[in-house]
MARVEX-944505 format. One line per 2 residues: for each residue x, y, z of C-alpha. Coordinates in Angstrom, 1 decimal, padded with zeros to 4 digits. Example, Ala and Ser with C-alpha at 12.3 -4.5 7.8 and 13.67 -1.06 7.14 Angstrom:
012.3:-004.5:007.8  013.7:-001.1:007.1
//
This chain:
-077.9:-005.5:053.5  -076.4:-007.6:050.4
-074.4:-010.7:051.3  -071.0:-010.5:049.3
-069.4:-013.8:048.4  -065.8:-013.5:047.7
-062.6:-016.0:047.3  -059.2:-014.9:049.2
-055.9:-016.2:048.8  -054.9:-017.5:051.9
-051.2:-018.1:051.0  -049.0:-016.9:048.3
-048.6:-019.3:045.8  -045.5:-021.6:046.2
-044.9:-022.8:042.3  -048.3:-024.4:041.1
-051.4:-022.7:042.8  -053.4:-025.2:044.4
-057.5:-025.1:045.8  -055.8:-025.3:050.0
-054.5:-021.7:048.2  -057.7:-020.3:047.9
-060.9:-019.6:050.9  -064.6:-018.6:050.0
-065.8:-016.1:052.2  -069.4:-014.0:052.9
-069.7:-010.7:054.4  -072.4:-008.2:054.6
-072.1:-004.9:052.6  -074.4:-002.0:054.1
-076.2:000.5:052.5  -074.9:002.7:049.7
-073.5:006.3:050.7  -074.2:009.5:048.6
-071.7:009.4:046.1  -071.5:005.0:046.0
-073.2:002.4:044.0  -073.8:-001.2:044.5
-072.1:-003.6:041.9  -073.5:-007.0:041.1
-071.0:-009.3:039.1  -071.9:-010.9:036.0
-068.6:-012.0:034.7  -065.2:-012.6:036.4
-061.5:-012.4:034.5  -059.1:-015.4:035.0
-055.8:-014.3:033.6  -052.5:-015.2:033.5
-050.9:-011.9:035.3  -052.6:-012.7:038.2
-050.5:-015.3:039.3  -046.9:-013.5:039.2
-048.5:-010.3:040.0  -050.7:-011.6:043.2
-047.2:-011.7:044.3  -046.3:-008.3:045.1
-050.1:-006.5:044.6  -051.5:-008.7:047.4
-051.4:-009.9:051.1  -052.0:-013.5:052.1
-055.7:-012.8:053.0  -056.9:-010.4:050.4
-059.4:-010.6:047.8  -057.8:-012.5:044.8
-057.2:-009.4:041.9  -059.1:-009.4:039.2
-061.2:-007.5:036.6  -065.1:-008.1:036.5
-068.3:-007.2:034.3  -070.8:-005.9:036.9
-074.6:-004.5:036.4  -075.1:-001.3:038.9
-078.1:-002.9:041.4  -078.2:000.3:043.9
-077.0:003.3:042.8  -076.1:006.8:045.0
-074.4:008.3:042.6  -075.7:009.8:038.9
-072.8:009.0:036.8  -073.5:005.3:037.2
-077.6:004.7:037.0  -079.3:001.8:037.9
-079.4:-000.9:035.1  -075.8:000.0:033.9
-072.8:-001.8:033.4  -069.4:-001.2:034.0
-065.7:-002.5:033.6  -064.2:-003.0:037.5
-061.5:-003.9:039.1  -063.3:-005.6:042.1
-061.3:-008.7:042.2  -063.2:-011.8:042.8
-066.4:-011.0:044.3  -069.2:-011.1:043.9
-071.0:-008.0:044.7  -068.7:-004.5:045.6
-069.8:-001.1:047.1  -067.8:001.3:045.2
-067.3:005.0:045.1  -067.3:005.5:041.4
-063.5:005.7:041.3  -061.7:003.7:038.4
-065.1:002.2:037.1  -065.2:001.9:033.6
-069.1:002.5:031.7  -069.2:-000.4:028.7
-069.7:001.7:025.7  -073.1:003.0:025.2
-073.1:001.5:021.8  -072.8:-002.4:023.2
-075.0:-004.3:020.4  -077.3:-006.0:022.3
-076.6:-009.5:020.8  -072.6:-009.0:021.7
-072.2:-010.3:025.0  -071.2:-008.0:027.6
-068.7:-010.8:028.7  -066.3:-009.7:025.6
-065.2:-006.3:027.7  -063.1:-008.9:029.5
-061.8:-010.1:026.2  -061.5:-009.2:022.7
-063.4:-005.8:023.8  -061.4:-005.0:027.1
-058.0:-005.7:028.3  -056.4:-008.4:026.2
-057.5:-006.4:022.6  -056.0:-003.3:024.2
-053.1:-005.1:024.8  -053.1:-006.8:021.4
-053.5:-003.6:019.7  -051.0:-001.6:022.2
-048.4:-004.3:021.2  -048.7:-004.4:017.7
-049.1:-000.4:016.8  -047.2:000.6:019.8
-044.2:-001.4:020.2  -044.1:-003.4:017.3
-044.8:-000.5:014.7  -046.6:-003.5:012.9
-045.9:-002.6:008.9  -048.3:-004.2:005.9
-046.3:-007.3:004.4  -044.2:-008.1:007.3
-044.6:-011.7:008.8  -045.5:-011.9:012.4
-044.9:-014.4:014.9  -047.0:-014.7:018.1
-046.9:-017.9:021.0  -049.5:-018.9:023.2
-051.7:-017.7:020.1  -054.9:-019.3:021.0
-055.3:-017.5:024.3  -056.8:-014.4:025.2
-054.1:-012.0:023.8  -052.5:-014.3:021.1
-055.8:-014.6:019.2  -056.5:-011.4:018.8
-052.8:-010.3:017.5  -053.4:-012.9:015.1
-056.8:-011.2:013.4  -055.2:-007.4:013.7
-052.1:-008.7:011.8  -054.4:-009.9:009.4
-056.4:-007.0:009.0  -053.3:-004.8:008.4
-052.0:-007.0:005.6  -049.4:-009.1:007.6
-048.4:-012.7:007.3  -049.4:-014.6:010.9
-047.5:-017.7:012.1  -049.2:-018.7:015.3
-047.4:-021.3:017.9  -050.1:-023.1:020.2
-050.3:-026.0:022.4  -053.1:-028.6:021.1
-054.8:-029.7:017.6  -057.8:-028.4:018.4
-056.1:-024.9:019.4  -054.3:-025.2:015.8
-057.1:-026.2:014.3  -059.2:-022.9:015.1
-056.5:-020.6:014.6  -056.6:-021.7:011.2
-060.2:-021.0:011.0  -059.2:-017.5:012.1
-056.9:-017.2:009.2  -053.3:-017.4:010.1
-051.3:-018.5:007.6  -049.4:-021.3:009.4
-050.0:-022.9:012.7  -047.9:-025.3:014.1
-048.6:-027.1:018.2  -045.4:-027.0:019.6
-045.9:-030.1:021.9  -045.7:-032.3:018.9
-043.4:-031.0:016.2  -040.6:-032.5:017.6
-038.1:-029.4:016.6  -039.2:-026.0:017.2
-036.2:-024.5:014.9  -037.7:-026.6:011.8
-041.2:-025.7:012.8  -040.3:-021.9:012.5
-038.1:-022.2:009.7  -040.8:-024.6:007.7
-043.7:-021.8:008.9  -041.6:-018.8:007.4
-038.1:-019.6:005.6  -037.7:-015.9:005.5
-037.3:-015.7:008.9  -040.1:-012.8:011.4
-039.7:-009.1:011.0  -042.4:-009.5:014.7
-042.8:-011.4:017.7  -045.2:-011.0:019.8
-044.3:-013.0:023.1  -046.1:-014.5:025.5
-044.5:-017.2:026.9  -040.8:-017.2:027.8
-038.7:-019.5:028.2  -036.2:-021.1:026.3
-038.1:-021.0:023.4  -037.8:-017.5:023.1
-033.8:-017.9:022.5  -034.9:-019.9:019.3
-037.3:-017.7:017.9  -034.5:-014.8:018.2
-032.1:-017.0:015.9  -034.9:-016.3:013.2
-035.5:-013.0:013.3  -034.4:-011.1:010.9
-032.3:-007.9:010.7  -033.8:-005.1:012.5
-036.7:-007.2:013.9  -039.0:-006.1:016.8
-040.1:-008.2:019.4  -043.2:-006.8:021.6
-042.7:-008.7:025.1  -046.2:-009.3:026.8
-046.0:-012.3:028.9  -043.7:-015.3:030.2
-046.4:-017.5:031.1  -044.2:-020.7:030.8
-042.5:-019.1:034.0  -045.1:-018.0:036.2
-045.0:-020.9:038.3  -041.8:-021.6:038.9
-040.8:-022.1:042.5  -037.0:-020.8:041.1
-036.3:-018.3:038.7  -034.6:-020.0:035.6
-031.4:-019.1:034.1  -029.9:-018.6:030.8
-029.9:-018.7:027.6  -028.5:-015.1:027.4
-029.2:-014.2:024.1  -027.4:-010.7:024.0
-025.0:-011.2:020.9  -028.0:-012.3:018.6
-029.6:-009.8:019.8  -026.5:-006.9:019.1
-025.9:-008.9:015.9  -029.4:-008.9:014.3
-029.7:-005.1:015.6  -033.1:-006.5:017.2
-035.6:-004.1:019.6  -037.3:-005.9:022.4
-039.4:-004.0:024.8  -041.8:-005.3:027.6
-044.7:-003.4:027.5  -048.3:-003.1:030.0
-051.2:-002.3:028.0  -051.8:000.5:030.6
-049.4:002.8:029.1  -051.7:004.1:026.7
-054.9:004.0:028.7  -055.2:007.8:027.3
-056.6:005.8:023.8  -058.7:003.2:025.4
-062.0:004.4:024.8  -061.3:005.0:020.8
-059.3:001.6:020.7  -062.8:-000.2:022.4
-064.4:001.5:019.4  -061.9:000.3:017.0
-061.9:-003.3:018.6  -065.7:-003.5:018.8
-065.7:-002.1:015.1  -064.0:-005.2:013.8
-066.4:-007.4:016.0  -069.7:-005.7:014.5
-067.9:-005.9:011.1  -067.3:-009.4:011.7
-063.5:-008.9:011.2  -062.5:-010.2:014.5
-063.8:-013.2:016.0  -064.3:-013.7:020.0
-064.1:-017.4:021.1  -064.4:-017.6:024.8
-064.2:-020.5:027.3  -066.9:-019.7:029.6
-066.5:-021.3:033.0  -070.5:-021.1:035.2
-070.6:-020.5:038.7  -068.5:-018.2:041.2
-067.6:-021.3:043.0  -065.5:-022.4:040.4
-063.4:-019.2:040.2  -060.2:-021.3:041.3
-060.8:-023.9:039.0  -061.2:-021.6:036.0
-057.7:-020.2:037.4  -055.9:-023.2:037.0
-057.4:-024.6:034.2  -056.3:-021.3:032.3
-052.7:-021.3:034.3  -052.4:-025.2:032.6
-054.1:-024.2:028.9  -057.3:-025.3:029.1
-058.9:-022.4:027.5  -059.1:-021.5:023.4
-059.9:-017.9:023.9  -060.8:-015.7:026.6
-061.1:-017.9:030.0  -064.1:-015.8:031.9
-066.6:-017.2:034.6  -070.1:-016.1:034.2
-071.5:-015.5:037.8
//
């Protein structure tokens, strides 16, 4: 018998989540069957979808949703030996008796100086989505300039590099020096923090007179409205997230930005990386390419100790993170 820590969410979240929101629990997990294995969490996902999407995916009670990196400790069933590691979506817990179904084996070619945590980041979820949002949606062409919010996060940072790598101008909007500070190490062109530059039309304009054939958007908001002033003609804009929203306790309202959007002939489509789960394993390949290749870099803001899952939560929900927030168990 393995004892099983996990954290529920006692109550939906009413605007800001808070730690009264959240209860540790044990239970004992028995024996694997024939056909089930016995997972053992290394590294947990904190991500911004949880928080709007806890909302209709869970029950006050259930195991908070989430994606984990876990290490096969008993194992019932030969597709998944001993010793092996795979991509689940166990939630936050830390060990879970599966059945094999929707586990994901990290690629057999993992370098073993890459840690396995990246297959929550640049290498898992947020890359797909990066690269799902740029080929996909946006159609991303060589010599158009790109715009992408919240671009020190998970997702943000890695649209950044792939622009690069396919020739693009970046302009990345963030919320801190020191966020603005790295994303110029990762090569964007311009990087503004929007807390401080007192106008975000100037910022945009100053960053790319030309005006963004992209946007990659993460945030919502009102400041989407003035990023679609400068779009120009034809321009695409790949919506991912509305984190600036996630916590409201009432939807917001307005601006409606329709008639800039019929007058500048712009596409915007909301997109879930799932989509295209068909090309996931050749787009790991491609992501974990660029790692090896040194192409694109993985910061991460690594968070120690299960008991801290809700902490890493909210720090992430409130920015704390330059990367990929992850908790290593």
């Amino acid at each position: 018998m393995v004892q099983a820590k996990l954290w529920a969410m006692t109550k939906h979240f009413d605007g800001f989540p808070k730690n009264s929101d959240f209860e540790l629990k044990v239970e004992e997990l028995p024996e694997p069957k024939d056909g089930e294995v016995l997972l053992e969490a290394e590294f947990l996902s904190v991500d911004p979808y949880m928080r709007p999407f806890s909302r209709f995916r869970m029950k006050e009670g259930d195991v908070m949703i989430g994606t984990q990196v876990a290490k096969v400790i008993q194992s019932k069933n030969p597709a998944f030996p001993v010793g092996s590691h795979v991509v689940s979506d166990s939630g936050w817990r830390t060990h879970t008796l599966s059945d094999g179904t929707g586990l994901v084996p990290v690629l057999p070619e993992w370098p073993k100086d890459v840690s396995l945590s990246l297959a929550l980041g640049a290498i898992g979820m947020p890359g797909l989505t990066a690269v799902y949002g740029i080929e996909e949606v946006l159609g991303l062409q060589k010599g158009e300039t790109l715009l992408v919010n919240a671009a020190a996060g998970a997702v943000g940072s890695v649209v950044g590099q792939i622009a690069k790598i396919k020739g693009c101008k970046v302009v990345g909007s963030a919320g801190s020096d020191a966020k603005v500070a790295y994303l110029k190490e990762l090569g964007f062109d311009e990087v503004f923090n929007y807390k401080t530059v007192g106008s975000l039309e100037e910022a945009l304009r100053k960053a790319s007179p030309e005006g963004y054939d992209c946007f990659f958007e993460n945030v919502g908001g009102p400041s989407s409205d003035v990023v679609l002033q400068q779009m120009r003609k034809f321009g695409r804009i790949a919506v991912c997230g509305s984190i600036s929203t996630y916590n409201d306790s009432e939807p917001q309202t307005g601006p409606y930005p329709y008639f800039t959007v019929i007058l500048k002939q712009l596409k915007m489509e909301g997109f879930i990386y799932s989509r295209w789960q068909h090309k996931n394993h050749e787009t790991l390949k491609r992501l974990l390419a660029w790692v090896k290749e040194g192409k694109l870099q993985c910061r991460e803001h690594v968070t120690k100790g299960f008991e801290n899952m809700p902490a890493a939560f909210m720090g992430m929900l409130q920015g704390e993170n330059i990367g990929k927030a992850v908790v290593a168990v």
